[in-house]
C-alpha positions, 0 to 999 in steps of 0.5 A, a space after each residue: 723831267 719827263 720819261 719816255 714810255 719805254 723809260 717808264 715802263 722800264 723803271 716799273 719793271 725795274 721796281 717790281 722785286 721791290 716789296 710793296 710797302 717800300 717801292 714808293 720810298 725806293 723809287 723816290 730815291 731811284 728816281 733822284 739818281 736817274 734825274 741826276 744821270 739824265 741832266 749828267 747826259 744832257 737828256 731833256 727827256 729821260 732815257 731807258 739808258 738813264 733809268 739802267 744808269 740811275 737803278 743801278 748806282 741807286 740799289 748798288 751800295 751793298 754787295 747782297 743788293 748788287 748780287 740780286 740786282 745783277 740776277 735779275 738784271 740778266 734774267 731779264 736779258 740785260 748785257 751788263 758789261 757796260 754797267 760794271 764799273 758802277 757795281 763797285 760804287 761803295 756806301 
């Protein structure tokens, strides 16, 4: 499946925090998530609203990680209203 470029250059931005060391590993099973939202939506490409929806549900399983993730999320201007429900997914 194939990004737009602004759902590729989202999900770099998305990585950054990550540490250097581990961002191949993470954005594989990033990546997974995002597949499995674009192909749940119908998407033929996939979309920034994807990569949010796979990011999120991907990094959201321990409550240290959904805290960061929220910080930075609206640090970088995002209305997470929408998102709520999936930072209660639980491990």
């Amino acid at each position: 499946m194939e990004y737009t470029k602004t759902s590729k250059e989202l999900l770099d931005e998305l990585l950054s925090p990550i540490p250097f060391m581990v961002r191949p590993m993470a954005k594989k099973m990033i990546e997974k998530q995002i597949f499995a939202e674009a192909q749940k939506a119908n998407h033929s490409t996939v979309e920034d609203e994807d990569v949010l929806r796979g990011y999120i549900i991907a990094g959201a399983k321990k409550e240290a990680d959904r805290d960061r993730m929220k910080k930075f999320l609206t640090d970088k201007g995002y209305d997470l209203a929408q998102y709520e429900e999936l930072f209660s997914v639980e491990a």
